[in-house]
Rosetta silent file (secondary structure, phi, psi, omega in degrees, C-alpha in Angstrom):
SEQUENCE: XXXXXXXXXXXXXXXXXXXXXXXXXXXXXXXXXXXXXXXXXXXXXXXXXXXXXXXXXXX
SCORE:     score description
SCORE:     0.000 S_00000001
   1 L     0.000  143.109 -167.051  -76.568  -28.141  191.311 S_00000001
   2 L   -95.223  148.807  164.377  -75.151  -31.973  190.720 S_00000001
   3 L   -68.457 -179.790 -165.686  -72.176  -32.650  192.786 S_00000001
   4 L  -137.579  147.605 -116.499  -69.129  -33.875  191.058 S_00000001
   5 H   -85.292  -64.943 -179.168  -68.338  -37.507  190.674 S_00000001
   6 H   -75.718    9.063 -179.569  -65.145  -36.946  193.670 S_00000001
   7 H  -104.639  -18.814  171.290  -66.839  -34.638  196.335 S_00000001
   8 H   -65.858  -30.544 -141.919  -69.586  -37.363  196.309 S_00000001
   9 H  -107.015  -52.380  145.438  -66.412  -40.137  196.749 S_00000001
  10 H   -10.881  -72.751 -168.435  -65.070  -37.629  199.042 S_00000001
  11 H   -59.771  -50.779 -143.894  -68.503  -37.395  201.425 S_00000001
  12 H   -61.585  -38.605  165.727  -69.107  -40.937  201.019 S_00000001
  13 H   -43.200  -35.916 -178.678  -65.372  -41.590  202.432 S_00000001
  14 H   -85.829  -21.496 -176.882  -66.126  -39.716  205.267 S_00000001
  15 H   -82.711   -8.423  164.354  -69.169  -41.455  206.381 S_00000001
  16 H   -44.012  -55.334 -168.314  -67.057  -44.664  205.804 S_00000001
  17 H   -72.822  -30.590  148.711  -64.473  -43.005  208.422 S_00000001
  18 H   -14.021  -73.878 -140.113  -67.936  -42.140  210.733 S_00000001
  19 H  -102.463  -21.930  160.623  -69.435  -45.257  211.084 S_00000001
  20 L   -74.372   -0.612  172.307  -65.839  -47.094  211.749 S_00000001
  21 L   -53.905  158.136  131.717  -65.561  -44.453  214.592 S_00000001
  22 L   -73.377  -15.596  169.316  -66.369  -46.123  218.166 S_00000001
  23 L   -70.289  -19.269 -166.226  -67.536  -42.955  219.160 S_00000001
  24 L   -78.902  131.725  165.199  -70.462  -42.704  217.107 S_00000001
  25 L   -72.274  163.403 -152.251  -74.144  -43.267  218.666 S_00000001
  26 H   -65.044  -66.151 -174.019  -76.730  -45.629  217.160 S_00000001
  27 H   -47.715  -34.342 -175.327  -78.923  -42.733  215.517 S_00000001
  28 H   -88.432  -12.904  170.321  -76.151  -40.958  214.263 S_00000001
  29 H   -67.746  -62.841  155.406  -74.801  -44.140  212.878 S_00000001
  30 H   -17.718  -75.577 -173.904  -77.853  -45.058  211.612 S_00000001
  31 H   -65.668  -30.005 -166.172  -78.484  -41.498  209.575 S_00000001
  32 H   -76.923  -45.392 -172.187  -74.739  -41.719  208.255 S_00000001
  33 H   -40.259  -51.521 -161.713  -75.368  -45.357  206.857 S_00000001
  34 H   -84.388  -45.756  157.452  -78.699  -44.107  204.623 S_00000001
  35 H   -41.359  -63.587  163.220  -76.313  -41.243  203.572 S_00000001
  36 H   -34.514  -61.825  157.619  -73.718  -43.332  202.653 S_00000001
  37 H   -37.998  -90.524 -161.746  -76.394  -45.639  200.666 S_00000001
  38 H   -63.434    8.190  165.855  -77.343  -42.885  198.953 S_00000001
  39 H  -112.300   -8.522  155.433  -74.185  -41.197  197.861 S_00000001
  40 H   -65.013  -78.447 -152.779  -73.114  -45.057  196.743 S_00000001
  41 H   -56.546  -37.485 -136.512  -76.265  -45.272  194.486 S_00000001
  42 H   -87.813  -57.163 -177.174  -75.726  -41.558  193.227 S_00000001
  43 H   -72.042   -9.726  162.633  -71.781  -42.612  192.281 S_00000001
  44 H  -106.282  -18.491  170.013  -72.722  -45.709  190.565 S_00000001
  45 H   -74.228  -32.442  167.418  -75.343  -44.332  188.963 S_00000001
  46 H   -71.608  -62.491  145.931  -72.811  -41.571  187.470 S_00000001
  47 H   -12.347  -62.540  150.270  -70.616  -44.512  186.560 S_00000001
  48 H   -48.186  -53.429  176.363  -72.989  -46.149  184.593 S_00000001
  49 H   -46.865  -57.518 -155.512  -73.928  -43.093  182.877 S_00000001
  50 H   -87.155   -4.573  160.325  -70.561  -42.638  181.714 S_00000001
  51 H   -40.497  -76.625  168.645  -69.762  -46.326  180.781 S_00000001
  52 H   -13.138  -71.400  166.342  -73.124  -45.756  178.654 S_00000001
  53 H   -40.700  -84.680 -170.653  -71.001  -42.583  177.039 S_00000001
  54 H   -42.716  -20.456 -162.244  -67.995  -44.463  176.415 S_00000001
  55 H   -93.711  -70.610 -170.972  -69.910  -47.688  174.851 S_00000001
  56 H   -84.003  -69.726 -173.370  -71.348  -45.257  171.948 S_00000001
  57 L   -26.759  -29.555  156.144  -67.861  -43.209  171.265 S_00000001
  58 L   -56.476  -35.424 -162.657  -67.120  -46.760  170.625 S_00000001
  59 L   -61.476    0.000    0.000  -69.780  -47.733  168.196 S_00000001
């Protein structure tokens, strides 16, 4: 099932709030960043999509 646009914006917030911890070790920093890439790509790629929508409801 695809996630919705704000639990990805949601996750991706938290590994923001993660990786500015001081507590966090290299590896687990490390694993949040390549989450964090990849819930960025996921959320721009849904962006785009719906830009894409909105561009033909224009035409």
């Amino acid at each position: 099932m695809e996630q919705s646009f704000e639990n990805m914006l949601e996750q991706l917030e938290s590994v923001v709030k993660k990786l500015e911890s001081k507590d966090i070790v290299l590896d687990e920093a490390v694993k949040e960043y390549k989450k964090g890439l990849e819930l960025a790509k996921a959320c721009y790629m849904m962006l785009e999509n719906a830009e894409k929508v909105l561009v033909k409801t224009q035409e």
